[in-house]
N, C-alpha and C positions, 0 to 999 in steps of 0.2 A: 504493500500500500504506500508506502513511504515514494517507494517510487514512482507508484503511478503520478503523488502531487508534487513531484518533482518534476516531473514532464506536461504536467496540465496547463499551469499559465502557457508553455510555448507553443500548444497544439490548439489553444483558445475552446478549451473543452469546456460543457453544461450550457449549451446557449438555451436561453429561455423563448419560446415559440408559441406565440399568440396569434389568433385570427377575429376580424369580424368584416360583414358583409352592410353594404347598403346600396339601395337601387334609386334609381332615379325615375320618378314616376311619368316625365313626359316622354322619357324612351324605355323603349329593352334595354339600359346599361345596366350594368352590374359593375359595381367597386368592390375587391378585396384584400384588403388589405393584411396584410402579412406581419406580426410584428415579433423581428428576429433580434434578441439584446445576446452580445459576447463578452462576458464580465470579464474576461483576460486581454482581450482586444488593445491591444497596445496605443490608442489615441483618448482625448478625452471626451468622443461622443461614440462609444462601446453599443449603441442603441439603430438600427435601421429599420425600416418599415417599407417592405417589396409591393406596390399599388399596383396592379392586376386588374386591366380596363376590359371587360368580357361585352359583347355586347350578341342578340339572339335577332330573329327576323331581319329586316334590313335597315336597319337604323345604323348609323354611324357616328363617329366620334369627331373632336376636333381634329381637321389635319396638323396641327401646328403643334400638338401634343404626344411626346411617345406612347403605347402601348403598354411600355413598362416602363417604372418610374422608382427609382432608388432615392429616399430621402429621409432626412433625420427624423426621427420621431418626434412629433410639434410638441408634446410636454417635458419632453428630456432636457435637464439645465444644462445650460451652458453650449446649446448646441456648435459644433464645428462643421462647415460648409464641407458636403463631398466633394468637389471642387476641390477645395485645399489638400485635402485627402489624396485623391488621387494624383495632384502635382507633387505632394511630398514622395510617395509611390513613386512617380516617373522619374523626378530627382534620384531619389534611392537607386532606382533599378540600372539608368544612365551611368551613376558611381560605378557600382557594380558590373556592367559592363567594361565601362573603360579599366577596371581594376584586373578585370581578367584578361583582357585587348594586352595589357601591360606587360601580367605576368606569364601569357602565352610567351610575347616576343624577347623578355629577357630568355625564358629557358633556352629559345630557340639560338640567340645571342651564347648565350654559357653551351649549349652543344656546337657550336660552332666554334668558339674559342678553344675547346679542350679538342676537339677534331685534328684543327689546324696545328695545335703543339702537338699532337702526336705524329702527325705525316710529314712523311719522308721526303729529304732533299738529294739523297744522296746520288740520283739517276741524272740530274743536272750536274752536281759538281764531277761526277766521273767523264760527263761528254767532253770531248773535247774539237769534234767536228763533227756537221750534220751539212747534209748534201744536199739542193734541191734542184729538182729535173725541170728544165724550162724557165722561161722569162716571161709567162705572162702576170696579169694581175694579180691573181691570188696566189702564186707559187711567190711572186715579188711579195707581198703582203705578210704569207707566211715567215718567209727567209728574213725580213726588219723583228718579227713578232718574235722569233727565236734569237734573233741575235742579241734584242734588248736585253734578254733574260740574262745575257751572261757576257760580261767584255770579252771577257780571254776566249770565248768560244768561235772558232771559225767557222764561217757557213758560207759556203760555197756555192754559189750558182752557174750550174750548167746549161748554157745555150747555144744556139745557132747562129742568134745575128751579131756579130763583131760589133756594128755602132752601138748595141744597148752595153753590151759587154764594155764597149769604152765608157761609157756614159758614166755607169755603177762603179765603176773602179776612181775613177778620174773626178768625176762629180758627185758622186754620192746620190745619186738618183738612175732611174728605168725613166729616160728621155720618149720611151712611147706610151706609158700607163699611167705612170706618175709622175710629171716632169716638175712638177711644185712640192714633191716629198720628199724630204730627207729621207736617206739610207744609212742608218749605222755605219760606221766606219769597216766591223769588224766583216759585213757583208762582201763576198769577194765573188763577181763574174769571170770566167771561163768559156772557151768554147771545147776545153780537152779534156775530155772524158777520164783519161788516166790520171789527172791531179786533181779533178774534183772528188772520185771516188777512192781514191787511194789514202785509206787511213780513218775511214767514217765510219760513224758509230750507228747514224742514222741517215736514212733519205728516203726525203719528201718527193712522192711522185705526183708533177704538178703537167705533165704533159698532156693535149687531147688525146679523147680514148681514140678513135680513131687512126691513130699516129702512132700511139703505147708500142704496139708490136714491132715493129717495123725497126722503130730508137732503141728499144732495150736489147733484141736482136745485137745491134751495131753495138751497143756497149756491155755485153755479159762478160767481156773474157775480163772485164777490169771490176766487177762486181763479185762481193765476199760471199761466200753461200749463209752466211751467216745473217748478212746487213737486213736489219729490220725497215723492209717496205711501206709507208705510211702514204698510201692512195689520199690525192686530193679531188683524183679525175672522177665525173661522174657520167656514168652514160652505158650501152654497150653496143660491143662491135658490129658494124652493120652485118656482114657477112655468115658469120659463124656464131652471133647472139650471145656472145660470151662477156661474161664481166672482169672485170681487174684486178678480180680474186682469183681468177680464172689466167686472165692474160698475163701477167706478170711472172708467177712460176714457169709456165709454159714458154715465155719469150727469153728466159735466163737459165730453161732446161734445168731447171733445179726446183722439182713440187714440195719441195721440204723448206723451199726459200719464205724466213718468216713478213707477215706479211698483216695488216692494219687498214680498214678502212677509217678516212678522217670524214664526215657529214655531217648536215647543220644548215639553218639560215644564218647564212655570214656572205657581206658584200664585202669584196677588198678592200675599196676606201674607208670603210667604217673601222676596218681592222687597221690600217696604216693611221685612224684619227686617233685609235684607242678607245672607243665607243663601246660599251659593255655589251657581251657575245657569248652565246652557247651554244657546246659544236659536242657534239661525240665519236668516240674512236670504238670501232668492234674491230674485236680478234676471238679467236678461239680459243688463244691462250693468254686464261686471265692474267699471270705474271706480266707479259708482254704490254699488253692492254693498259693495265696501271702503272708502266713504265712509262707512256708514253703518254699518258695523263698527268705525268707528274714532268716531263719533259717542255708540256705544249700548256698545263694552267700557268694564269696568271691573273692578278686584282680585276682586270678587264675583259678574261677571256674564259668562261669555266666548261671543264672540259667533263662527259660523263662518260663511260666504259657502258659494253654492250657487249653480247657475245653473239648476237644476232648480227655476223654479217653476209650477210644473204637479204633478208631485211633491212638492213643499212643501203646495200647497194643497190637493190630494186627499187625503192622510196627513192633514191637518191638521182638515180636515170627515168624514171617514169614521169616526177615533177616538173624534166623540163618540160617536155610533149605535153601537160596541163599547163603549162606557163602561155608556151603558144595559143592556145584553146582561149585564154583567159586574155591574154590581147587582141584578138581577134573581137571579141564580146566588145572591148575596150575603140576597138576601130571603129566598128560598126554601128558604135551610139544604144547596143541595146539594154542599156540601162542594168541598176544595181539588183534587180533583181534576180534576173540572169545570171549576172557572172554568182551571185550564191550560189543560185541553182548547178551550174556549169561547175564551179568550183566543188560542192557537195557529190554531185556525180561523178566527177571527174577523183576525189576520194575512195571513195567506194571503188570504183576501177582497179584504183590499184590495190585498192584492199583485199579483192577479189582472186586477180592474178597472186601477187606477193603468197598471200597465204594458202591458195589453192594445194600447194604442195604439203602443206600439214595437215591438212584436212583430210585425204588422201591416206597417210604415213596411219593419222590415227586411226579409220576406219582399217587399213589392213590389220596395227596392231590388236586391236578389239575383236577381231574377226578369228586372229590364231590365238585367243586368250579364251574366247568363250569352244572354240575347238578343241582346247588344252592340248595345243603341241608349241613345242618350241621355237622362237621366235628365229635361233640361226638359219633354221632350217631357209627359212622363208625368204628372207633377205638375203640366203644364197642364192634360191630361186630367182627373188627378182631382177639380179644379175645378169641374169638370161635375158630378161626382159626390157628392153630400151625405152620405149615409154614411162615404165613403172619405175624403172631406176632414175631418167630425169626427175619424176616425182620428187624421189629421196632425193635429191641433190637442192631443191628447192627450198621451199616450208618455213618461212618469214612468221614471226613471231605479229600477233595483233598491235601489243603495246607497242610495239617498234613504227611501226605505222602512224603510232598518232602521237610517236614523240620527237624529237628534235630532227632527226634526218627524215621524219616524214611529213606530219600534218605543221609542224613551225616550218620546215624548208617550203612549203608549199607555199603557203601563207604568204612566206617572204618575197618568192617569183612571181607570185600571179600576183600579186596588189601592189608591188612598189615597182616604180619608173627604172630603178637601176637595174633590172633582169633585160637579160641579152634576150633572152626565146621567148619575154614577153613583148619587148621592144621587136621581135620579128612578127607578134602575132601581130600588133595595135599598127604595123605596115602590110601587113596580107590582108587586115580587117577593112584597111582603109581604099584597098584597091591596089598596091603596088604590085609588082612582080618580085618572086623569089630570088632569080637572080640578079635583081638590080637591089637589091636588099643585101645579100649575102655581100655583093663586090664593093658595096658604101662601106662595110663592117668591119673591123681592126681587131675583132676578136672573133672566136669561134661559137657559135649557138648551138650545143651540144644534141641540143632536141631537135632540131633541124634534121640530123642524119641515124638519131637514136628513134627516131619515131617509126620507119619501118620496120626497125626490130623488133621495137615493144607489140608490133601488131604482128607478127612472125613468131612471136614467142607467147602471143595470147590463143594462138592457133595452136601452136605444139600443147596448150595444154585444155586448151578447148574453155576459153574465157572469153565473154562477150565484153567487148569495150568498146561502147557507141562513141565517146566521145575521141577518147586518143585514136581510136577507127579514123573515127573523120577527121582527125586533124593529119594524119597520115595520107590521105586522101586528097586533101587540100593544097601537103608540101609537095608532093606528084603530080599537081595540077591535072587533076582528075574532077577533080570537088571546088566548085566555086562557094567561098565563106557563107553566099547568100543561099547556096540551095543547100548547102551544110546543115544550115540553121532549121531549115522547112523539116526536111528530114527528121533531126533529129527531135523536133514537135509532134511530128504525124509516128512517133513511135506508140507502140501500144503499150493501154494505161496498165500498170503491173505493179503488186506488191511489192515497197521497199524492203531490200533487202541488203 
């Protein structure tokens, strides 16, 4: 018992419950009134009376009057307005919010300072040279981002054209991407493959995929079977549908050769302003992975691990081919509600493709489990099998889709002005030609020549994509923007999926 009255005043227990009734003899109204007293009630008017306006046949009430009506008991002393009541309540509850708004974000604050003192520095202080393949925007971008991180580190860039190569050296700037950016000093341009690569810990492959095979080819014999590959290319090969997880072992005849996809929305410029950026790196091997995490963060750039790359690199080649989709919508004036729509379908597409291949893996494995036979077996089996075995080689994780190398990279190409394969669609949208678009351009539009793969490889695996269809169709000058649009209206109306 003791206890119970120690717990009473806080639970505002024994309220005292009265009623009476009165009617109103020109109408059917009925009044009833409620009268509810809470003697632990923490204010000094502990007393309420709930007014209960009934009314029978068609008579009606005042409009200007509520229904129900919460008011102090008229003989209670000292009454206090509900009114005040209730503002002390919202006051209170405001406190109360902001108190916990507070002590959310210090925790969050105190897990992030004890994080930060425990992770490790020691993958930077061991580098001593890091290598990157090319001279265009984002390979220049990267190659300043890395070098900031450390004086004594050298970072070497490997390219083709001798005037940028002088520019970098000489001026400290990339005379055709960034000709108003400082370059680190410790940044050092090349055209010879054997002293950029000779002695590196790391290299950034910043090359078009189209090009990849062809250049790594020509420089394997000076490449360590060791050197950890960090793809910045996104795209895949026209011909043979392959990715740069794919082409880079293959092109240096070494499939052991370790190897990182880098993806993300990140503009070069933003990165050379130091604009804050979030990019992720998938490998398969997580050591490797948070090597190269701890290599590439910094105050301005945060960098997450993924072990989906498969999903990394499919997100990362499919967005461009949406990018174009989405300047087009942008040429052609047809408004914001579209490019949602256009943008949301054009999601799903590649959610569809990407993941198709797990979807697949799990029905077979469900299928030898409720059999109860052994799973080697089966997957010897599918060995056999060519189609089933692409399957298995596929199979993009959902979450990867709609995190940084998928639905943020998306985002970023199709709504902002800096996207190359948008800037090709908002000139296809407007009426230009292909060609005369491509031959204005000083950089490469990745989705431009990735777009008939992506529709070559939604075939091998038997995936409908209206929209990257028809922007494939479009860059073949096959499909005019405007009857693009008709088409893909007069499709039939079908459950989202």
């Amino acid at each position: 018992m003791a206890a119970s009255n120690s717990i009473e005043p806080r639970l505002f227990l024994n309220p005292i419950f009265t009623t009476s009734t009165t009617t109103n003899s020109s109408t059917s109204l009925h009044i009833q009134n409620f009268k509810l007293k809470l003697p632990h009630f923490p204010t000094k008017n502990p007393t309420l009376v709930f007014t209960l306006n009934s009314s029978s046949g068609s008579a009606t009430t005042n409009n200007n009057n509520d229904n129900t009506i919460i008011t102090p008991y008229p003989d209670d002393p000292d009454p206090e307005p509900v009114s005040a009541v209730s503002s002390e309540i919202r006051t209170r509850d405001g406190r109360d919010r902001r108190k916990i708004v507070k002590v959310a974000w210090e925790k969050l604050v105190r897990w992030s300072r004890t994080w930060r003192s425990k992770a490790k520095t020691d993958i930077l202080e061991r580098t001593n040279k890091v290598v990157v393949l090319g001279g265009g925007s984002f390979g220049t971008a990267m190659a300043a981002h890395v070098a900031n991180k450390k004086s004594q580190l050298k970072v070497y860039m490997l390219m083709r054209d001798p005037a940028v190569c002088q520019s970098i050296n000489e001026k400290h700037c990339n005379c055709r991407y960034f000709p108003e950016q400082k370059l680190p000093e410790n940044v050092i341009a090349t055209t010879d493959a054997k002293t950029a690569l000779l002695g590196a810990d790391y290299c950034l492959h910043a090359m078009p995929v189209q090009f990849s095979s062809s250049f790594l080819e020509g420089i394997s014999d000076y490449v360590d079977p060791g050197l950890p590959f960090i793809s910045l290319s996104k795209g895949l090969e026209l011909n043979t549908l392959r990715m740069m997880s794919q082409i880079i072992p293959q092109a240096l005849r070494n499939p052991r050769q370790p190897f990182i996809a880098l993806s993300g929305p990140s503009f070069a410029l933003e990165l050379m302003n130091k604009l804050p950026t979030a990019m992720v790196v998938a490998s398969k091997d997580r050591k490797l992975a948070n090597a190269v995490q701890q290599l590439l963060a910094s105050k301005h750039l945060r960098i997450s691990t993924s072990s989906d790359v498969t999903g990394v690199e499919i997100a990362g080649a499919l967005k461009n081919v949406l990018a174009i989709a989405a300047g087009i919508v942008v040429g052609m004036n047809l408004g914001n509600n579209s490019m949602a729509a256009l943008v949301a379908q054009g999601c799903s597409e590649i959610r569809w493709l990407a993941t198709k291949a797990a979807t697949q893996l799990n029905s077979i494995c469900l299928h030898c489990l409720l059999e109860k036979k052994m799973l080697f077996p089966v997957f010897a089996s599918l060995s056999q099998n060519l189609p089933l075995l692409h399957f298995l080689k596929m199979g993009a994780k959902p979450t990867t889709i709609t995190g940084l190398s998928g639905t943020g990279d998306i985002m970023l190409t199709c709504f902002v002005n800096l996207s190359r394969n948008r800037t090709v669609g908002v000139r296809l949208g407007s009426g230009e030609k292909l060609d005369d678009i491509l031959s204005s351009m000083n950089q490469v539009a990745e989705g431009v020549s990735t777009a008939g793969a992506v529709i070559a490889l939604a075939q091998k695996y038997n995936v409908k994509m209206p929209v990257l269809t028809a922007v494939a169709r479009i860059i073949d000058n096959e499909l005019t923007p405007k009857k693009a649009v008709l088409e893909l209206m007069s499709l039939p109306q079908v459950e989202e999926v």
